[in-house]
C-alpha positions in Angstrom: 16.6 -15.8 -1.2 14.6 -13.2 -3.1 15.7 -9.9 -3.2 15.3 -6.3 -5.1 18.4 -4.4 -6.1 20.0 -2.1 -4.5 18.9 0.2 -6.3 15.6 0.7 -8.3 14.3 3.0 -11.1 11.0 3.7 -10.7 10.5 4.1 -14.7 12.2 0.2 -15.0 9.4 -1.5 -13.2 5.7 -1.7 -14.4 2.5 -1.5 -12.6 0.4 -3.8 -12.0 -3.7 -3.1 -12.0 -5.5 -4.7 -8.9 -8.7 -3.5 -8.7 -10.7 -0.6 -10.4 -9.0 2.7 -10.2 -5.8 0.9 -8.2 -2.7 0.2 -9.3 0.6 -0.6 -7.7 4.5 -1.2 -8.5 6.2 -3.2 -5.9 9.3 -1.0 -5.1 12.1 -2.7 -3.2 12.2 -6.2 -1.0 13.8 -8.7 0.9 12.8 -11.4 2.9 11.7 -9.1 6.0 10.5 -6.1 4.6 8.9 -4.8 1.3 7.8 -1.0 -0.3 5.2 -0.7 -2.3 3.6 1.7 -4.1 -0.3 2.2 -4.9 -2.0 4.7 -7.0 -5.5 5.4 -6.2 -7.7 7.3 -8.9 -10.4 9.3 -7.4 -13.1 6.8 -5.6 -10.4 3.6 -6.0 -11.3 0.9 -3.1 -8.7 -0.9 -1.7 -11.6 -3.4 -0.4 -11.4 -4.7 3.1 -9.2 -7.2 3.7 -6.5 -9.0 6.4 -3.4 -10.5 6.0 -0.2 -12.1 8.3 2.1 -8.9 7.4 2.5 -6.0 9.6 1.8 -2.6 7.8 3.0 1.0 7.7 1.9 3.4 5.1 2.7 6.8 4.3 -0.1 9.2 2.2 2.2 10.6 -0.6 -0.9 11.8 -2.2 -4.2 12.8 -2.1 -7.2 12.3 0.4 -8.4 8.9 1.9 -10.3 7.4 3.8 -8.9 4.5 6.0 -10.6 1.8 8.2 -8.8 -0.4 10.2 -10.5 -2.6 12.8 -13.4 -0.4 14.1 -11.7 3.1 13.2 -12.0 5.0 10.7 -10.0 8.1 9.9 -9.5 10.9 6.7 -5.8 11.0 5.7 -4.1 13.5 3.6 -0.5 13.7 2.3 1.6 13.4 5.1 -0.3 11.2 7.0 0.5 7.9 8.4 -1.0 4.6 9.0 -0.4 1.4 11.1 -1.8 -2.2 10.5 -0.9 -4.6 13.0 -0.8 -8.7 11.6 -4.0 -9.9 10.8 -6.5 -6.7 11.7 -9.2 -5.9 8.5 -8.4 -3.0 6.7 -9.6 -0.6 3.6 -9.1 2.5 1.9 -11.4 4.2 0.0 -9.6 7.3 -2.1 -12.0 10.7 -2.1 -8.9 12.6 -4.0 -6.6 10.6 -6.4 -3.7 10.1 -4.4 -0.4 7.5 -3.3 0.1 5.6 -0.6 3.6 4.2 -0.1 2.8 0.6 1.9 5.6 -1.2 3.5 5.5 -4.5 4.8 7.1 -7.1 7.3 7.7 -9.9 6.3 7.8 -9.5 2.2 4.5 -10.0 0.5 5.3 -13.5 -1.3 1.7 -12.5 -3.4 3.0 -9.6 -4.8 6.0 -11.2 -6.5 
């Protein structure tokens, strides 16, 4: 059963470029549950997409605008977002910023 420790040092794990302007460093998991963390430099996409995992993200970071279904919303540190299983989603970042994604189940792709 795959699992992070513990405990994690954020300077121990690397990060991982997905798309122009976004990185990410997959924090802590287990089987149900995993935290990630994405960096967005200023106009980053995270393109549209859907997947089976429930999602709950915290803004850490910057400013960005979210979409998810037919709503779209401007977040700023503090701010909180919601993606039920299998609704399209994006973010678009209009300040560099962090979002701190957690999922349920574990993102198997992100291993």
């Amino acid at each position: 059963m795959p699992q992070s420790s513990l405990f994690v040092d954020d300077d121990s794990l690397t990060w991982e470029s997905t798309a122009d302007g976004v990185k990410r460093k997959t924090m802590v998991y287990e089987p149900d549950m995993m935290v990630v963390k994405v960096a967005f430099e200023d106009g980053g996409i995270g393109a549209v997409h859907r997947h089976v995992h429930v999602q709950m993200s915290y803004v850490a970071s910057g400013v960005f605008r979210i979409t998810i279904g037919d709503e779209t919303r401007e977040l700023r540190q503090g701010d909180a977002f919601y993606i039920p299983s299998n609704v399209w989603h994006g973010a678009e970042c209009l300040e560099a910023g962090m979002l701190i994604d957690s999922f349920t189940p574990m993102r198997d792709d992100f291993l």
